[in-house]
C-alpha positions as a Markdown table, in Angstrom:
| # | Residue | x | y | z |
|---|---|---|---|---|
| 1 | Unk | 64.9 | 19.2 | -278.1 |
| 2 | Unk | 61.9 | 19.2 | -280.8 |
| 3 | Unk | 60.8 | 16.3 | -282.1 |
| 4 | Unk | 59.7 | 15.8 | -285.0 |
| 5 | Unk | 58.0 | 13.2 | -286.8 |
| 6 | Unk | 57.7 | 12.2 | -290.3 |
| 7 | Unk | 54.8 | 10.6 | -293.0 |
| 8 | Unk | 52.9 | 10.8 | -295.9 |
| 9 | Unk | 55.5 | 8.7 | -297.9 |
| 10 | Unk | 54.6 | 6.0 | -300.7 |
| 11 | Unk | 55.0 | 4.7 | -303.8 |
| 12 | Unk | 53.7 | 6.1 | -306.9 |
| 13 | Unk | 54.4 | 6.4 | -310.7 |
| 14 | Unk | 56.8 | 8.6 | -312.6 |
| 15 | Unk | 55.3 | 12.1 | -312.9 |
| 16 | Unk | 52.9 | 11.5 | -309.5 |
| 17 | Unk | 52.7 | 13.8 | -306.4 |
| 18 | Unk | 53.2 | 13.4 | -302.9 |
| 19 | Unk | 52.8 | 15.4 | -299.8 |
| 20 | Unk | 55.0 | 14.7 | -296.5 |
| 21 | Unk | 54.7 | 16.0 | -293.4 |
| 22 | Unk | 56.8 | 17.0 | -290.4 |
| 23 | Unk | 54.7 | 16.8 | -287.2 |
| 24 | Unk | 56.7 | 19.2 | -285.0 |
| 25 | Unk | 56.1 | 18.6 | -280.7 |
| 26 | Unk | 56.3 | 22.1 | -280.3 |
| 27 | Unk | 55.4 | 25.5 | -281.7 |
| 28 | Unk | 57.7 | 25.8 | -285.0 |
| 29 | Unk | 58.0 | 29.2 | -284.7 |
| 30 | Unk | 60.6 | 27.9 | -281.5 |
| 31 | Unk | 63.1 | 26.1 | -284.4 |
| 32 | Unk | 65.4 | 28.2 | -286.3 |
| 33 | Unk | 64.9 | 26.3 | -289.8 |
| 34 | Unk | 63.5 | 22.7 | -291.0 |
| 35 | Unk | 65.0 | 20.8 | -293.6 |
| 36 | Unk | 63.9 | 18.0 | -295.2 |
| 37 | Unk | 66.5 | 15.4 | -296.2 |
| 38 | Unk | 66.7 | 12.4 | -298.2 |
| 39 | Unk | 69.0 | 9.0 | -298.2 |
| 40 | Unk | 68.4 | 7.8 | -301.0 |
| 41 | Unk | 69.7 | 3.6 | -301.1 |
| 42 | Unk | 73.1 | 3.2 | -301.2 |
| 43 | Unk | 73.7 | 6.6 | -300.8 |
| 44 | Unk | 74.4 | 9.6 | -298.3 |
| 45 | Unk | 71.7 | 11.8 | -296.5 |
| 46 | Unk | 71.4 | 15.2 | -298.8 |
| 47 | Unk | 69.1 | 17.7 | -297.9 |
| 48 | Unk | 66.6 | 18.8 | -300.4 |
| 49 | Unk | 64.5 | 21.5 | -298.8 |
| 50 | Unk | 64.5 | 24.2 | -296.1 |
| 51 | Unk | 62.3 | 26.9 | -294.4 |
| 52 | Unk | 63.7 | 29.2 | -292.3 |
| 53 | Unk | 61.7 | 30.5 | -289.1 |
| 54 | Unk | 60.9 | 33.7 | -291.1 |
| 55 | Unk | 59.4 | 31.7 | -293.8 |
| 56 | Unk | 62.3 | 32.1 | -296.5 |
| 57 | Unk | 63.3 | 28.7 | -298.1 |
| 58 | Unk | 65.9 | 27.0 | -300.1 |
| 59 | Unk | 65.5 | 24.0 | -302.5 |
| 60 | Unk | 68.2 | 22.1 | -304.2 |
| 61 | Unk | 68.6 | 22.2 | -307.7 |
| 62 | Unk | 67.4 | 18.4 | -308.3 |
| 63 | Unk | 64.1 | 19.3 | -307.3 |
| 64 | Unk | 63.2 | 23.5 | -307.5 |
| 65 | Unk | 60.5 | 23.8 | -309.6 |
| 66 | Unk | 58.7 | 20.4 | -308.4 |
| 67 | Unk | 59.0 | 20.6 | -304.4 |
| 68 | Unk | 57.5 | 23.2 | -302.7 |
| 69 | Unk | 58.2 | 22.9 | -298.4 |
| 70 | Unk | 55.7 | 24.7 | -296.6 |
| 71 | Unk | 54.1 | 25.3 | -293.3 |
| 72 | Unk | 51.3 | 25.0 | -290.7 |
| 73 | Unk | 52.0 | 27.2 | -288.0 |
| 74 | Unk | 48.7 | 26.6 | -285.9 |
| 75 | Unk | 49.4 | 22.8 | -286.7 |
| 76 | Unk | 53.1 | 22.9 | -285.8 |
| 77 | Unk | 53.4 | 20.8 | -289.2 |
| 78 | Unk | 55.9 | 21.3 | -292.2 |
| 79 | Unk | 54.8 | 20.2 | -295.4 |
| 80 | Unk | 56.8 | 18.8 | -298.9 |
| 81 | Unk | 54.6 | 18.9 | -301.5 |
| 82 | Unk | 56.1 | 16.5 | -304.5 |
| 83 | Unk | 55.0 | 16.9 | -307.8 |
| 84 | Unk | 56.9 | 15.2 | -311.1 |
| 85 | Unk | 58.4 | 12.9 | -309.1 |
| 86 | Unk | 60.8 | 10.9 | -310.6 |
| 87 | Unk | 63.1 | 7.3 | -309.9 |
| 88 | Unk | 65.5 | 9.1 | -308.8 |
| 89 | Unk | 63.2 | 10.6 | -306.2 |
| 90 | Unk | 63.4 | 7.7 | -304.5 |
| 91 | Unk | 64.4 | 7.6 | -300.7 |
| 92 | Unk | 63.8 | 7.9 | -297.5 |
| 93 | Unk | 62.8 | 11.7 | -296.7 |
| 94 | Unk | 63.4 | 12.9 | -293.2 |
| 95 | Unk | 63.0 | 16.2 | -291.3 |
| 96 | Unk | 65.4 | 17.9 | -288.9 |
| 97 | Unk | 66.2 | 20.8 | -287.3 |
| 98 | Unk | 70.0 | 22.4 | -286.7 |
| 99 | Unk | 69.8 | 20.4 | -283.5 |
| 100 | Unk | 68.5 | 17.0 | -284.8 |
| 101 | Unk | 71.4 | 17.2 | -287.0 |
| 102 | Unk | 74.4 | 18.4 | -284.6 |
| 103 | Unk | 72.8 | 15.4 | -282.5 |
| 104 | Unk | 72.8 | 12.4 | -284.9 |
| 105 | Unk | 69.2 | 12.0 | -283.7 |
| 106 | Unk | 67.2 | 11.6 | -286.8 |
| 107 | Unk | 63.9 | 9.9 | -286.5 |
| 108 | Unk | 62.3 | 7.1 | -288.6 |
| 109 | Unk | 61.4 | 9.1 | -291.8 |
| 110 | Unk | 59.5 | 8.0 | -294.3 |
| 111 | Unk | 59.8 | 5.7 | -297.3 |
| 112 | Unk | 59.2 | 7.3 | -300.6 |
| 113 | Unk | 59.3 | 5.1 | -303.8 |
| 114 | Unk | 58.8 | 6.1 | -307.2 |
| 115 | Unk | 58.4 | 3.2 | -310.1 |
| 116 | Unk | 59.1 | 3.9 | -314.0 |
């Protein structure tokens, strides 16, 4: 199974950008489609962004227009760039594929925090 392992998390200010990445231990082009989910506290794992092998992708409503989920092929890396974040942005943001999910085996993810 891929792993895949998250950063670029943080804490910044209302209407700040950040840019996570999914460091993939294989060739991404091998994964059917990554997502990249959020837990927010207190609250259950949603996902907010995906890329399909073929390079189509799918945002949530919460955030279209202000994530954009990308990707690196020669780095085996997926990207979400945040831009306008807001509070309710807040969470820790994880990346998966169909198999990390069917699994249970998510990895650490990364702690985003966004102040008013």
């Amino acid at each position: 199974q891929v792993q895949l392992v998250e950063s670029g998390g943080g804490v910044v200010q209302t209407g700040g950008s950040l840019r996570l990445s999914c460091q993939a231990s294989e060739s991404i082009l091998s994964i059917n489609a990554v997502g990249w989910y959020r837990q927010p506290p207190g609250k259950q794992r949603e996902i907010v962004a995906a890329i399909a092998s073929g390079g189509h992708s799918n945002y949530v409503d919460s955030v279209k227009g202000r994530f954009a989920i990308s990707r690196d092929i020669a780095k085996n890396t997926i990207y979400l760039q945040m831009d306008d974040l807001k509070p309710e942005d807040t969470a820790v943001y994880y990346c998966a594929s169909p198999a990390t999910v069917a699994s249970g085996s998510w990895g650490q993810g990364t702690q985003v925090t966004v102040s008013s």
